[in-house]
C-alpha positions as CSV (number, residue, x, y, z in Angstrom):
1,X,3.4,8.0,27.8
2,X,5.8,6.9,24.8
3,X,8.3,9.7,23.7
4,X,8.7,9.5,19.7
5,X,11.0,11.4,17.2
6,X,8.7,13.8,14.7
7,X,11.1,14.7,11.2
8,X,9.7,17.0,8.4
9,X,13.9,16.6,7.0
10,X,13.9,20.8,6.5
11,X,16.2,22.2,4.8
12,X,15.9,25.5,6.5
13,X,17.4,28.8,5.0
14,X,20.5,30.3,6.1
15,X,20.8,27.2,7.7
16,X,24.2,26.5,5.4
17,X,23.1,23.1,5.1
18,X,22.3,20.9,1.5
19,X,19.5,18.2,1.6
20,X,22.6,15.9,1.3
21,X,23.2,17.1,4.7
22,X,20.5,17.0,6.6
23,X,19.3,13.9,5.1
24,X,22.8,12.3,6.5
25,X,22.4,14.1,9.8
26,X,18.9,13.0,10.6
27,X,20.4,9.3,10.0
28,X,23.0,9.8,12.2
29,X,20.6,11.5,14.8
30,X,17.8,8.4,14.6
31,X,21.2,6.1,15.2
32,X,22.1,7.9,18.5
33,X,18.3,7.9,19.6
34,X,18.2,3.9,19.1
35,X,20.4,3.9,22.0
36,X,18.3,6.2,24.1
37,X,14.9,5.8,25.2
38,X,12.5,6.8,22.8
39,X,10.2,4.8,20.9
40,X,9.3,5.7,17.4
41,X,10.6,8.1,14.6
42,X,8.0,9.7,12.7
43,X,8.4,10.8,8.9
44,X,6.0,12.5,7.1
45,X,5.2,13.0,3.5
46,X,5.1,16.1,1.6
47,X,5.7,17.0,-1.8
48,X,6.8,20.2,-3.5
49,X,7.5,22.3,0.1
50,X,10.7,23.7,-0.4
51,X,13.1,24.5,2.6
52,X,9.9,23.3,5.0
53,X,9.7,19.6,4.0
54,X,11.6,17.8,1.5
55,X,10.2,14.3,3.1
56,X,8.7,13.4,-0.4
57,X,9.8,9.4,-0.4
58,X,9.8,8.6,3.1
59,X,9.5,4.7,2.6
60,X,12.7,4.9,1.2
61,X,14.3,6.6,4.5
62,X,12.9,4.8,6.6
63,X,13.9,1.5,4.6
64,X,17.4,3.1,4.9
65,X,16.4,4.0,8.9
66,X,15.6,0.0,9.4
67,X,18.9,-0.9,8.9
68,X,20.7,1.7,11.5
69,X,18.7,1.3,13.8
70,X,17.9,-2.0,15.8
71,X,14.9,-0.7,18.2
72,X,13.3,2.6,17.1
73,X,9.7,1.7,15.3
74,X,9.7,3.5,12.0
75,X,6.1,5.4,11.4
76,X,4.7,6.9,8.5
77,X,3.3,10.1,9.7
78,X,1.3,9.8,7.1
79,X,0.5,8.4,3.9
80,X,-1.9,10.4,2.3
81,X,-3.7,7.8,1.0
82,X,-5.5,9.3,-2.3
83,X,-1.9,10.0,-4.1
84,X,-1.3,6.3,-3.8
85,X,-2.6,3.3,-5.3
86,X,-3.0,1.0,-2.2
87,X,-1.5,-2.5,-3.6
88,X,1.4,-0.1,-3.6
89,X,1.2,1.4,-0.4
90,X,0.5,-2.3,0.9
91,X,3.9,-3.9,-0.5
92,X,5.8,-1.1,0.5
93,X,4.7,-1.7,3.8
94,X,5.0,-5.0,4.2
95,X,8.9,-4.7,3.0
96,X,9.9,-2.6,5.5
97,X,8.0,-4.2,8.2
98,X,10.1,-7.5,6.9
99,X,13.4,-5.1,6.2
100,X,13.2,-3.9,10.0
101,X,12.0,-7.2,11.7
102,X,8.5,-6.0,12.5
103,X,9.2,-2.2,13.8
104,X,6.6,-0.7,11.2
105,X,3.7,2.2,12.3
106,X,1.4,2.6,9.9
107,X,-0.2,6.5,9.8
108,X,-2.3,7.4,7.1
109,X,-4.7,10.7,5.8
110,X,-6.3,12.2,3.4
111,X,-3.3,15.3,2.6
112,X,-4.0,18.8,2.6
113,X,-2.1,20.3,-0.5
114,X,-3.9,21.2,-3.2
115,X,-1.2,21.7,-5.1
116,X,-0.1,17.9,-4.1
117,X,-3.4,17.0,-5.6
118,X,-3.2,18.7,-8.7
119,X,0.0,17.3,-9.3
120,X,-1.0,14.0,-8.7
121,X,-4.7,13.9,-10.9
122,X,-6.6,13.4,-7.8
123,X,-9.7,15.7,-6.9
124,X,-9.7,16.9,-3.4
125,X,-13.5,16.2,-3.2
126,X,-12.8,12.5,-3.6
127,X,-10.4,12.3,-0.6
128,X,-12.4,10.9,1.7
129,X,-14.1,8.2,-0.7
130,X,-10.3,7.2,-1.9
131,X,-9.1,6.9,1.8
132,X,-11.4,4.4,3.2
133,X,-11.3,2.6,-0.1
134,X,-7.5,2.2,0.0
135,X,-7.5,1.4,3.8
136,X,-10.2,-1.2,3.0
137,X,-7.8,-2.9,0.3
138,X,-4.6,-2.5,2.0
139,X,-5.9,-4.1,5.4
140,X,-7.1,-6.8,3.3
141,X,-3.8,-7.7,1.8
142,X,-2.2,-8.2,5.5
143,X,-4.3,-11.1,5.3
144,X,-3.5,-15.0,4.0
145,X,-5.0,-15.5,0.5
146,X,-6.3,-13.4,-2.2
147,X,-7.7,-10.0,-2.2
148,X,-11.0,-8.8,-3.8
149,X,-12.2,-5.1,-3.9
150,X,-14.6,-3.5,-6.2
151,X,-15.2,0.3,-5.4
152,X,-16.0,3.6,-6.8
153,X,-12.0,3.7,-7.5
154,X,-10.0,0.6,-7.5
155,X,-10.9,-2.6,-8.5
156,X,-8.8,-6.1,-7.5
157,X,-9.3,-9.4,-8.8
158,X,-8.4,-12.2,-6.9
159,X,-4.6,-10.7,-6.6
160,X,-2.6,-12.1,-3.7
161,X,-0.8,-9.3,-2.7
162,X,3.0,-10.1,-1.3
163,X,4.9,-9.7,0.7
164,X,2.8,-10.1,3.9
165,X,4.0,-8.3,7.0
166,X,6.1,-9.3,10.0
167,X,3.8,-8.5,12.9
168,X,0.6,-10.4,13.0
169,X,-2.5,-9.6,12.1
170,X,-0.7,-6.7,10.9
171,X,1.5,-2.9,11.8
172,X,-0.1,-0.9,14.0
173,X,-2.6,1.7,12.0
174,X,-2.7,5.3,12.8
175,X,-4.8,8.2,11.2
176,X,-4.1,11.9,10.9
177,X,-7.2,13.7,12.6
178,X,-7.7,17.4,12.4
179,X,-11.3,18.0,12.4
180,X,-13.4,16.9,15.0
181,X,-14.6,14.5,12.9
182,X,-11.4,13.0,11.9
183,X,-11.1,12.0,15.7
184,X,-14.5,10.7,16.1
185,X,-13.6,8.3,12.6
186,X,-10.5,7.2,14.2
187,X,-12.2,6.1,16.9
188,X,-15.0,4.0,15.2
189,X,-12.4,2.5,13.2
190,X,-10.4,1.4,16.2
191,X,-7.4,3.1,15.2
192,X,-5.0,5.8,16.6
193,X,-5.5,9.1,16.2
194,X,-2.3,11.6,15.4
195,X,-2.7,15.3,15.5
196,X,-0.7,17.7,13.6
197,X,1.6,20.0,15.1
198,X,-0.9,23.4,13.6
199,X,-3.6,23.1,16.5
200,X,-3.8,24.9,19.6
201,X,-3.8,22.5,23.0
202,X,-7.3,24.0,24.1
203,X,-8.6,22.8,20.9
204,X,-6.2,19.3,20.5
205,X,-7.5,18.6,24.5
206,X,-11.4,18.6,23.3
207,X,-10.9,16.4,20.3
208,X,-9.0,13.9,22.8
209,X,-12.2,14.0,24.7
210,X,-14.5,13.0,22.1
211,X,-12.2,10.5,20.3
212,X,-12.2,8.6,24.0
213,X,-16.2,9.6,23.9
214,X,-16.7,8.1,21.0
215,X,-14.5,5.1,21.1
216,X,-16.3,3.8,24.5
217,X,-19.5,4.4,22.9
218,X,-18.5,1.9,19.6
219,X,-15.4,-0.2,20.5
220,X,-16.0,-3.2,22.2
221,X,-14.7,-3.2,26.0
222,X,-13.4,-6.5,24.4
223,X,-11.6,-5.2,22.0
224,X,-7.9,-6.0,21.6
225,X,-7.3,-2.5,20.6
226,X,-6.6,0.6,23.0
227,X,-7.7,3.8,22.2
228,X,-4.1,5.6,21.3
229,X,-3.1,9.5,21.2
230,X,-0.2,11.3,19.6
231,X,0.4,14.3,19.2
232,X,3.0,16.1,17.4
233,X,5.1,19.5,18.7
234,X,8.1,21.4,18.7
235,X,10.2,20.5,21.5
236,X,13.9,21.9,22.5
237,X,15.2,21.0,26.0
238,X,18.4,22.5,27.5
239,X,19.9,22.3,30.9
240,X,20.1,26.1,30.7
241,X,16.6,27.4,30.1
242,X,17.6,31.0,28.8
243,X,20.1,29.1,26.2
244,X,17.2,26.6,25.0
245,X,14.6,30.1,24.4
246,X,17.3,32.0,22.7
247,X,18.0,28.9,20.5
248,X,14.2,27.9,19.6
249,X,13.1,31.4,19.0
250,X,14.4,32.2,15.6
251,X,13.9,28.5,14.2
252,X,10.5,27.5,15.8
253,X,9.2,30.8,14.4
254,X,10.3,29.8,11.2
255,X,9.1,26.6,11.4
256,X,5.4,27.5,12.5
257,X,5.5,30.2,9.9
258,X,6.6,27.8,7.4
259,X,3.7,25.5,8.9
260,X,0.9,27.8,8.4
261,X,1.7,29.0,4.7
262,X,1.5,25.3,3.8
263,X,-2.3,25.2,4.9
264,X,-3.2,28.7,3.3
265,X,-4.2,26.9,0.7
266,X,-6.8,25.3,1.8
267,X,-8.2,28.1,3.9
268,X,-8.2,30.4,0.4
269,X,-11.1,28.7,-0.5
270,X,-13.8,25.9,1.0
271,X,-12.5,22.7,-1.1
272,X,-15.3,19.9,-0.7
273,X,-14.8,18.0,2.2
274,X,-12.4,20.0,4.2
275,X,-14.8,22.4,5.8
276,X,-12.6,22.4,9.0
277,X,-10.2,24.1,7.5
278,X,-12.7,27.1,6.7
279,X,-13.2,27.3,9.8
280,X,-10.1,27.3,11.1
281,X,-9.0,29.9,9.3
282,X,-10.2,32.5,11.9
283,X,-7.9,31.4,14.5
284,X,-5.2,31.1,11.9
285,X,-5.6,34.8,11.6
286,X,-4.2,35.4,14.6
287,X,-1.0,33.6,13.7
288,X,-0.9,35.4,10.7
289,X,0.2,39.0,12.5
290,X,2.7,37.4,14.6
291,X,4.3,34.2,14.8
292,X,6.5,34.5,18.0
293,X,8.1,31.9,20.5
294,X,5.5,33.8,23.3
295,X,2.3,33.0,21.2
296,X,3.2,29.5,20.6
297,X,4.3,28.3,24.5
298,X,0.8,30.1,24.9
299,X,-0.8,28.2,22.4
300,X,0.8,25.1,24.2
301,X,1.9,23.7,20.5
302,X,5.5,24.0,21.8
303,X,7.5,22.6,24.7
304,X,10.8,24.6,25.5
305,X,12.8,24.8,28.9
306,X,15.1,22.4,31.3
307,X,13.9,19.2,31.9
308,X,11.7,20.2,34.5
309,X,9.6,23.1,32.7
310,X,9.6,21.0,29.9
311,X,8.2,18.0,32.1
312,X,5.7,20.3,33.8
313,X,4.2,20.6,29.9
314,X,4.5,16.6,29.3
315,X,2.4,16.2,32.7
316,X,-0.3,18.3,31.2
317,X,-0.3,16.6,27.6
318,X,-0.2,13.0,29.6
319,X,-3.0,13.7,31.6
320,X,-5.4,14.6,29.1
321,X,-4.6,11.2,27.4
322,X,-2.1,11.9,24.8
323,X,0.0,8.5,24.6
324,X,2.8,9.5,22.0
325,X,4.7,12.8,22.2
326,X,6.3,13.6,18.8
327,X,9.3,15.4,19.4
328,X,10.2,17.6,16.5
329,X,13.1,18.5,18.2
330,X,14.6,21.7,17.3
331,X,12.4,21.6,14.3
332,X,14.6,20.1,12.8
333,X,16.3,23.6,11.8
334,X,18.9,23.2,14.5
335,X,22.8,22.3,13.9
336,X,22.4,18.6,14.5
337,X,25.2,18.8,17.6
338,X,22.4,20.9,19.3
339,X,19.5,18.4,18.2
340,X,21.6,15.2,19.4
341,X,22.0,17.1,23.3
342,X,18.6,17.8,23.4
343,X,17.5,13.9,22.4
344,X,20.3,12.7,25.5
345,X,19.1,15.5,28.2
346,X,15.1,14.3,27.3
347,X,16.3,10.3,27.4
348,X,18.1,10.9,30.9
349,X,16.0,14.0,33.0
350,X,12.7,13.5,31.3
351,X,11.1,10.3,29.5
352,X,11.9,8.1,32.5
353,X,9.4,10.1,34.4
354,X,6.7,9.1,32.0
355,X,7.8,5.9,31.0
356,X,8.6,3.2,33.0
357,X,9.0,0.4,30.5
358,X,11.2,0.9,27.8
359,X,10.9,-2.8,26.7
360,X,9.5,-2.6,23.2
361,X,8.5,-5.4,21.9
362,X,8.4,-5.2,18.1
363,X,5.8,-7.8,17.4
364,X,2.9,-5.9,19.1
365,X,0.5,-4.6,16.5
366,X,-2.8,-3.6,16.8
367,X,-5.4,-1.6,14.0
């Protein structure tokens, strides 16, 4: 199991810190984790979330990322897909895989905001439709030669896209699954599957079983491809357990909080094709009268203790088949000093526990 880096760059209240700030610190933090042993960082994409998110051009982070760091993989966690045109999204990519020497991770989705969507002239109930038409035209443009797509939304011509990534036949791909059903597509399309950091364990746990169902049921034994796992939570380990709870309380309560008004949204009212939310929206309740520390170690969507309570809960996820843990550690609403001890203390007590073989070799890539 892979230990990765999870960043929504908050600019958390009270926090006395300016985006300047924080977008300097998390630089500084990814630098020190290049030298420790943790895989990828993760940056999301998220527009218009004050405080909670300001990760609104995270190409261009990561493009800054690639060039202080020498081993961390930089993923997009994700790109949602239908605010982009795809040639775009394909030569953006491409750069950076060229800009870091092959270290990109390519996550993408569908979004969730509606206010995102509004903003951007894109109807919600044509998410799914613009998503596999996107993925279809930027997987095609990893390719030698030409690129011709005719669709319900984008049309190329015979338009040879450039530049062509480092790693060959192209970055490893990644899709955002919530729903049940967003597992069971990830697995037909051979890719990985990356949950959120907003779903309880005991429900996270059975969509792990059904993308595995499901991708031994469609994907050749053959296939070059593995079926891969991550899954995003809010991690804080401490030598001294009491100091790590009293530190994570007031800021992964925030954070969650913070979380969850994001996808009210979307639960307010049933947008076409993102039923699942609907129906999450019961369970949400229950967040809604109480966001506390308690609830959320209960919930299993947060891992906080010494290294070996916090291993205890990384034995759990790993054997369950989660590949990637996404550390979003501290929540990224932590002085930085704090966030930087955690990182070391995980590097030396924990990840060698799980993983073995820190070797990364950058030109792996798989769909």
């Amino acid at each position: 199991m892979k230990f990765d880096l999870f960043y929504e760059l908050s600019v958390p209240p009270n926090s006395g810190l300016t985006e300047n700030q924080v977008f300097h610190n998390s630089l500084t933090e990814l630098e020190h984790a290049d030298t420790l042993l943790f895989n990828t960082i993760w940056l999301v994409e998220h527009h218009f979330m004050r405080e909670y998110s300001h990760s609104s051009a995270p190409t261009l982070f990561l493009a800054a990322a690639s060039q202080r760091t020498k081993r961390l993989r930089l993923g997009h966690g994700i790109i949602p897909l239908p605010y982009h045109h795809p040639i775009q999204v394909a030569e953006q990519l491409a750069t950076l895989d060229q800009l870091s020497n092959g270290r990109v991770e390519f996550g993408f989705g569908r979004g969730f905001s509606p206010k995102e969507y509004e903003a951007f002239g894109v109807s919600m109930a044509e998410s799914r439709t613009r998503t596999e038409e996107s993925l279809n035209i930027i997987l095609e443009s990893f390719k030698l030669g030409p690129v011709k797509f005719k669709g319900q939304h984008f049309s190329v011509d015979s338009l040879e896209i450039l530049p062509k990534p480092l790693q060959q036949p192209h970055p490893p791909v990644w899709m955002a699954a919530v729903s049940p059903e967003s597992f069971e597509m990830a697995a037909r399309l051979g890719v990985g599957a990356l949950a959120g950091p907003f779903k309880p364990w005991f429900m996270v746990k059975e969509d792990i079983k059904l993308y595995q169902k499901t991708w031994r049921q469609v994907q050749n034994t053959n296939h070059l491809n593995k079926p891969r796992v991550g899954m995003t939570v809010g991690v804080l380990c401490l030598e001294d357990e009491s100091r790590a709870r009293k530190l994570a309380k007031p800021v992964f309560e925030w954070f969650y909080q913070e979380l969850l008004n994001q996808t009210r949204p979307v639960l307010s009212k049933l947008y076409n094709s993102y039923e699942y939310y609907k129906r999450w929206g019961l369970l949400n309740g229950i967040f809604d009268k109480a966001v506390h520390l308690r609830l959320l170690e209960t919930m299993d969507m947060v891992v906080v203790g010494n290294p070996e309570t916090c291993k205890k809960k990384f034995r759990m996820f790993q054997k369950q088949g989660v590949d990637h843990i996404l550390c979003a550690v501290g929540a990224g609403a932590l002085p930085t000093e704090i966030i930087q001890e955690s990182m070391t203390l995980l590097s030396e007590e924990v990840i060698p526990e799980f993983d073995s073989h820190t070797e990364i070799r950058p030109t792996e890539a798989c769909v």
